[in-house]
TORLO-214330 format. One record per residue (C-alpha): residue in one letter; residue number from 1; x, y, z. Coordinates in steps of 0.02 Angstrom, whole numbers, plus 32768, in hexadecimal, padded with zeros to 4 digits. Layout:
BEGIN
type: A&seq: NUM&east: X&north: Y&up: Z
...
This chain:
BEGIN
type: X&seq: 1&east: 8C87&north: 224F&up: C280
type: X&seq: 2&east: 8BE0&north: 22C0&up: C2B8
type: X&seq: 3&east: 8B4C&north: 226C&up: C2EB
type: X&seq: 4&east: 8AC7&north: 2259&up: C361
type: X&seq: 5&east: 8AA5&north: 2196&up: C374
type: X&seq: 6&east: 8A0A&north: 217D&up: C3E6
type: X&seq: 7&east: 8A15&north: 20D0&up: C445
type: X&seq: 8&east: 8972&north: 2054&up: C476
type: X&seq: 9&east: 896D&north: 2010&up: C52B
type: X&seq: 10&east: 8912&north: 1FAC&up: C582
type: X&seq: 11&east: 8889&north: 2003&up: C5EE
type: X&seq: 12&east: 88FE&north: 2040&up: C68D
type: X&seq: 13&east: 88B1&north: 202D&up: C731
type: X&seq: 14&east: 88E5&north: 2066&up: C7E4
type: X&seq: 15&east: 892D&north: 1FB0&up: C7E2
type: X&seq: 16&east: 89B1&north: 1FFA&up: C757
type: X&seq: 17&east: 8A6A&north: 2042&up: C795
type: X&seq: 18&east: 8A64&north: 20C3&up: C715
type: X&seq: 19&east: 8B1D&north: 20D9&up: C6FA
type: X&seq: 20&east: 8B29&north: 2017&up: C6E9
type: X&seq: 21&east: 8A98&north: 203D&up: C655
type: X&seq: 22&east: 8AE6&north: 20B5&up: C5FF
type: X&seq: 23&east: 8B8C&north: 2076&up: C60D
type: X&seq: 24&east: 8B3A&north: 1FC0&up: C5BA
type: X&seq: 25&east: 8AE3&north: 2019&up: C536
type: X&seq: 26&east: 8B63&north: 2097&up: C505
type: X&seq: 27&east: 8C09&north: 2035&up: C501
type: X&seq: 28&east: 8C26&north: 1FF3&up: C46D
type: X&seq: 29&east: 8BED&north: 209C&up: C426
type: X&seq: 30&east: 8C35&north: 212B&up: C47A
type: X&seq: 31&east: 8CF6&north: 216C&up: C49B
type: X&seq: 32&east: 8D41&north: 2208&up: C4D6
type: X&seq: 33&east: 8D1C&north: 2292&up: C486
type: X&seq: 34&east: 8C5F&north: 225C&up: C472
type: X&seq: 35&east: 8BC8&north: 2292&up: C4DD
type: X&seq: 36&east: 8B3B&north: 221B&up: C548
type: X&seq: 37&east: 8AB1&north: 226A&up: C55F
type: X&seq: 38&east: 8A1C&north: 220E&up: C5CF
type: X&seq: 39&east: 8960&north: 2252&up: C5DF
type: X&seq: 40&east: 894E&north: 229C&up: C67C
type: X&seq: 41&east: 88AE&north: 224B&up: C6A6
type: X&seq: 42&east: 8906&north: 2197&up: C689
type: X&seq: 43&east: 8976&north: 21CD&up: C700
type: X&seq: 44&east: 88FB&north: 2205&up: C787
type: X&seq: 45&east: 88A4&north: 214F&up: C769
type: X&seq: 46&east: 8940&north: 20F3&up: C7A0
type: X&seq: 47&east: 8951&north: 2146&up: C82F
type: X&seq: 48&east: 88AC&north: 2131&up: C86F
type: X&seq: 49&east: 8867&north: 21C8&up: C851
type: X&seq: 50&east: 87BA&north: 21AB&up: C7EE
type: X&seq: 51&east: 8710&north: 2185&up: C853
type: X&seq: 52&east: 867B&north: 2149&up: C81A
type: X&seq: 53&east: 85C4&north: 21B5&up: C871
type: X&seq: 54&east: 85A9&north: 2137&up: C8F3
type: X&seq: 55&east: 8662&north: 216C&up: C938
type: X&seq: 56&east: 863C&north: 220F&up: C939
type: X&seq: 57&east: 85CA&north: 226F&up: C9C8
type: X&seq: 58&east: 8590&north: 2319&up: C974
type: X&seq: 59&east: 8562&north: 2391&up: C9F0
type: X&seq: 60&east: 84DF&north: 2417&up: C9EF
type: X&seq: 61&east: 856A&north: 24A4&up: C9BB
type: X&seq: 62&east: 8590&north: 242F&up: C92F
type: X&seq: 63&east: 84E7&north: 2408&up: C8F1
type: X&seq: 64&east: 84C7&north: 24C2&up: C8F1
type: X&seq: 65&east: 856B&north: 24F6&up: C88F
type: X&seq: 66&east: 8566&north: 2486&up: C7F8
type: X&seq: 67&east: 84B7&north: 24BC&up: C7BD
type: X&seq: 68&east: 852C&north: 256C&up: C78D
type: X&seq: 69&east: 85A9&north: 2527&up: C725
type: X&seq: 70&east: 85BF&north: 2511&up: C66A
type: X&seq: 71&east: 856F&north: 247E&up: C62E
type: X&seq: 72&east: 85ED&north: 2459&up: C5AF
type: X&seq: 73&east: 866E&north: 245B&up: C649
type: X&seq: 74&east: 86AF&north: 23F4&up: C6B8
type: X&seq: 75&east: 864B&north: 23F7&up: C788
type: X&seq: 76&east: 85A5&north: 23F0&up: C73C
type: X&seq: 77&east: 8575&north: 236A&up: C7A3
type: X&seq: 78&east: 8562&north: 237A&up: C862
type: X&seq: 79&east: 85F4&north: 22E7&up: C87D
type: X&seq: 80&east: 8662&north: 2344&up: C80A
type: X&seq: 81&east: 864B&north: 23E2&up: C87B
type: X&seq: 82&east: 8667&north: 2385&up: C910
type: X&seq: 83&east: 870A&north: 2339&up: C8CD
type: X&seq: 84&east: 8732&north: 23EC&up: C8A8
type: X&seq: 85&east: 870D&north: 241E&up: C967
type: X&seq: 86&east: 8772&north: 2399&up: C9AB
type: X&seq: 87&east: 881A&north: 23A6&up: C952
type: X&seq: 88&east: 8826&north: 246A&up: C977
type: X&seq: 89&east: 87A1&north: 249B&up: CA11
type: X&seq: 90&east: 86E9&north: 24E0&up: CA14
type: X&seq: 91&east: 871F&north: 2584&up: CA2E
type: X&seq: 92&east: 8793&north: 2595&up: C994
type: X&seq: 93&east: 8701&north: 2560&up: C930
type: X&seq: 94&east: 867E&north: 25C5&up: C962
type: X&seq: 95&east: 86FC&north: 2669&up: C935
type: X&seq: 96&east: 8730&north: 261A&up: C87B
type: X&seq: 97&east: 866E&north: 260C&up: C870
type: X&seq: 98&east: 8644&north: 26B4&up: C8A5
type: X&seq: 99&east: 86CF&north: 2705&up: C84D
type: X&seq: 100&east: 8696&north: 2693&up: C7AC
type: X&seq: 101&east: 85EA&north: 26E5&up: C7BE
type: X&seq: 102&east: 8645&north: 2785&up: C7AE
type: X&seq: 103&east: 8693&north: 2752&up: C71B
type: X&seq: 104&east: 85F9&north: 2713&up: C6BA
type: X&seq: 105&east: 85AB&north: 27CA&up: C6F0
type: X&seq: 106&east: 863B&north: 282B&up: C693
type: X&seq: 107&east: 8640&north: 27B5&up: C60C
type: X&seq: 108&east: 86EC&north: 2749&up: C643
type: X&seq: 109&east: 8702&north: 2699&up: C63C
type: X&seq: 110&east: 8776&north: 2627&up: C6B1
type: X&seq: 111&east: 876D&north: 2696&up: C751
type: X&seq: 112&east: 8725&north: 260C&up: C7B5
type: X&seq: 113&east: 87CC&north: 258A&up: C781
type: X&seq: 114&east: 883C&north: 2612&up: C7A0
type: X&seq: 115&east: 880F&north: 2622&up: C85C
type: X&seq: 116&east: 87D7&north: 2566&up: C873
type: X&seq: 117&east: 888A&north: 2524&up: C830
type: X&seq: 118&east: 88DE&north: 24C9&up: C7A9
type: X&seq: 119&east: 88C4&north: 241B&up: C808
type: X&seq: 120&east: 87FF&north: 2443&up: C801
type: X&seq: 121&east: 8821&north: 248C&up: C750
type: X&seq: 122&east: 8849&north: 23C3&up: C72C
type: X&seq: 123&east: 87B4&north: 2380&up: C76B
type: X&seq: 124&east: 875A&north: 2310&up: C6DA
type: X&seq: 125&east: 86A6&north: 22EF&up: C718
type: X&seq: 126&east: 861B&north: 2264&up: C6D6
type: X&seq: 127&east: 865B&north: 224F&up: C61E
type: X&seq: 128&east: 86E4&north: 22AC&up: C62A
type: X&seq: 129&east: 875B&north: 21F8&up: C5F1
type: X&seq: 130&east: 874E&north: 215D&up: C590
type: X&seq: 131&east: 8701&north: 20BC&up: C5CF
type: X&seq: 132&east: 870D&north: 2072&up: C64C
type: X&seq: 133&east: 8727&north: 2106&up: C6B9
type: X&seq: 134&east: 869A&north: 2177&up: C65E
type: X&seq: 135&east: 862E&north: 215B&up: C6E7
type: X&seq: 136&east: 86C5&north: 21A3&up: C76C
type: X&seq: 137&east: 86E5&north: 2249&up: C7A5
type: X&seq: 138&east: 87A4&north: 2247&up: C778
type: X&seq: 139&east: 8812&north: 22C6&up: C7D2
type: X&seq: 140&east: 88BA&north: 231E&up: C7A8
type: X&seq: 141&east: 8958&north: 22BF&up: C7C5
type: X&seq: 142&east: 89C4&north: 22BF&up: C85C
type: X&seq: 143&east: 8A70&north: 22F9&up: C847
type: X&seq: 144&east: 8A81&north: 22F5&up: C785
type: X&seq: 145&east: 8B28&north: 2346&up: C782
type: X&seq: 146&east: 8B6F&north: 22BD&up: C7FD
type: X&seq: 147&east: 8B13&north: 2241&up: C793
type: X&seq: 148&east: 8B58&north: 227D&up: C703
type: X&seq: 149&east: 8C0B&north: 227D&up: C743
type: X&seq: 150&east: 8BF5&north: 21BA&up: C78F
type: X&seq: 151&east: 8BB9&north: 2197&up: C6C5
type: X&seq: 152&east: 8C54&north: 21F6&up: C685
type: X&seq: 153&east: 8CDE&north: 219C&up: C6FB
type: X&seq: 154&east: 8C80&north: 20F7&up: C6C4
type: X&seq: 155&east: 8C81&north: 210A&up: C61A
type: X&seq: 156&east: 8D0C&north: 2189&up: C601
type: X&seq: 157&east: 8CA1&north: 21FD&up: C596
type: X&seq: 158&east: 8C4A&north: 2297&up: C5BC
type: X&seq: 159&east: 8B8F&north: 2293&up: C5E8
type: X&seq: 160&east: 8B07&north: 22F6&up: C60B
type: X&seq: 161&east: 8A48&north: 22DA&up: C640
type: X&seq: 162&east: 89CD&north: 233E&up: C5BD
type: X&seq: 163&east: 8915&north: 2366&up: C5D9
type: X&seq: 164&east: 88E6&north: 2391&up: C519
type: X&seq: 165&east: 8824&north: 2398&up: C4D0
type: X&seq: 166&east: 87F8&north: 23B9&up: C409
type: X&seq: 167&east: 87E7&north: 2468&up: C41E
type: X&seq: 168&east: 8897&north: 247E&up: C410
type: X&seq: 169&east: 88B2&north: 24A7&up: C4D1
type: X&seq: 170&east: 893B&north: 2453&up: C52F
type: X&seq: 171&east: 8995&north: 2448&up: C5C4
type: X&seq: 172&east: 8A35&north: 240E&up: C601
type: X&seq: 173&east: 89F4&north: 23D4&up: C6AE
type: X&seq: 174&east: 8AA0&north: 2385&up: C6ED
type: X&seq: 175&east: 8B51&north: 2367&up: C6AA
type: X&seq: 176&east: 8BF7&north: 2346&up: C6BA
type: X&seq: 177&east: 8C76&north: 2398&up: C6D8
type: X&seq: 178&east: 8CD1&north: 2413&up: C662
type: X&seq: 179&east: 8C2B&north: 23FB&up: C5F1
type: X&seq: 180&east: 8BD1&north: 2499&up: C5B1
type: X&seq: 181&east: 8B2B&north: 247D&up: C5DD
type: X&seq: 182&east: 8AD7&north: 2520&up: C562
type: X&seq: 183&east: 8B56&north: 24E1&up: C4CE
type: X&seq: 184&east: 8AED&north: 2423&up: C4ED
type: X&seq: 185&east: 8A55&north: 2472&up: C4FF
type: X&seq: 186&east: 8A70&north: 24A0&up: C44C
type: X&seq: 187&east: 8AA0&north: 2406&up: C3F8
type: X&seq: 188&east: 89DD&north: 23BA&up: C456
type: X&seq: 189&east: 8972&north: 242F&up: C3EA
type: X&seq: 190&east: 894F&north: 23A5&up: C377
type: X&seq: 191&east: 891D&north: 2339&up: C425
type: X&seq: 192&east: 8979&north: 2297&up: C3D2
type: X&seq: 193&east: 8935&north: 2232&up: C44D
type: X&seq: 194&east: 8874&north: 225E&up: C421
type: X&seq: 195&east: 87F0&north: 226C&up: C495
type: X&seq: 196&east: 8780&north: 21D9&up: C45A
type: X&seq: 197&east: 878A&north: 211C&up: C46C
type: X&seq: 198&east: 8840&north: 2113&up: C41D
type: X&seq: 199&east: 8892&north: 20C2&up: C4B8
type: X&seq: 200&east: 8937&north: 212B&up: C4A7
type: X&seq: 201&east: 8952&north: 2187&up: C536
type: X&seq: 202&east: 8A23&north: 2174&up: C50A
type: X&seq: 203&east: 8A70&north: 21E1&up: C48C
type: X&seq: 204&east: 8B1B&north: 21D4&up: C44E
type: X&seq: 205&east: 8B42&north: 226B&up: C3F1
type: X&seq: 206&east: 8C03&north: 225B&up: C3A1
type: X&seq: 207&east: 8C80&north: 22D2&up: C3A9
type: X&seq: 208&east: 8BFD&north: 2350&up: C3F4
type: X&seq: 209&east: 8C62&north: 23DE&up: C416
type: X&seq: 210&east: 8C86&north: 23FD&up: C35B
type: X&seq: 211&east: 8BE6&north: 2405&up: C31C
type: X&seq: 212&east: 8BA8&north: 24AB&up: C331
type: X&seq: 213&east: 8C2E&north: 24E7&up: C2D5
type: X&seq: 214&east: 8BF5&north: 247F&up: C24F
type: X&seq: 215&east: 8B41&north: 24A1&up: C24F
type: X&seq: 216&east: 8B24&north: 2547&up: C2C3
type: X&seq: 217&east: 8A85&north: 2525&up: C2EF
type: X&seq: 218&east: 8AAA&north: 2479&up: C333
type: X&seq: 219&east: 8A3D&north: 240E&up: C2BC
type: X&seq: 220&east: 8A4E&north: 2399&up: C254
């Protein structure tokens, strides 16, 4: 049997293991031979990793940076730019944003994440997730492909952390091992989770490594 079979949780918190999570709301569901997927931001939330403005101490460098980026992007905020700073250096920064500048010049997108990094890539500012945490600057995860192997010897199925949108962009952010992280990043076009208020950051999808030769695009 194909399917993807997105899963309702409670709202996880840093209080949350998230292996004991997944492994509660996936076991009656999934066997060998099927695929976990988590959000990545979920993940980053259990571990501690979201912060709400009055955690967050934007310097001048910071306030001065975010007034240049895309407004329909993430680091538009001075605290999201300052989260950005912190997780990779000052000096990192200021290239990506220089070099970005470049890019806008000659008409490229994406120059700026290039340089900066895939962990500032990950960065989901004001808005950027569901309630509660909406008003949090919520960074990438730590360690997803250990994370994803500590889910996998738990559960005894493959799993893999997924930052998807509606746009039909995704990105296989951590896995474990043997998984092909570009053949998953196909089967999350469709984002099964959804990017609203649905509350289903798990997603079981069934037999996943035979679906794309059933549908070759990877929907459904």
């Amino acid at each position: 049997m194909n399917g993807k079979i997105p899963i309702r949780t409670h709202i996880i918190t840093e209080k949350d293991d998230i292996v004991e999570v997944v492994y509660h709301y996936t076991k009656d569901i999934a066997e060998p031979g099927d695929l976990i997927s988590i959000a990545e931001s979920v993940v980053a939330i259990s571990q501690g990793r979201a912060y709400l403005p009055e955690q967050i101490k934007p310097g001048l460098l910071a306030r001065i940076l975010c007034k240049f980026t895309d407004r329909k992007g993430s680091l538009t905020s001075p605290y999201g730019m300052q989260c950005a700073i912190n997780e990779v250096g000052w000096f990192r920064i200021l290239i990506a944003a220089i070099v970005g500048g470049i890019g806008k010049l000659l008409g490229r997108k994406g120059w700026f994440f290039i340089i900066a990094g895939r962990q500032v890539a990950l960065i989901d500012d004001f808005a950027g997730t569901m309630p509660p945490y909406h008003r949090h600057v919520v960074l990438g995860p730590k360690d997803p492909d250990k994370v994803c192997d500590m889910i996998k010897e738990k559960t005894g199925v493959d799993a893999v952390i997924i930052d998807a949108n509606d746009l039909h962009k995704a990105d296989c952010v951590g896995a474990s091992k043997g998984v092909d992280k570009k053949y998953v990043e196909k089967l999350f076009l469709d984002n099964p989770s959804g990017n609203s208020e649905q509350q289903t950051p798990i997603v079981v999808i069934k037999n996943y490594k035979n679906i794309l030769s059933v549908v070759p695009d990877g929907r459904e």
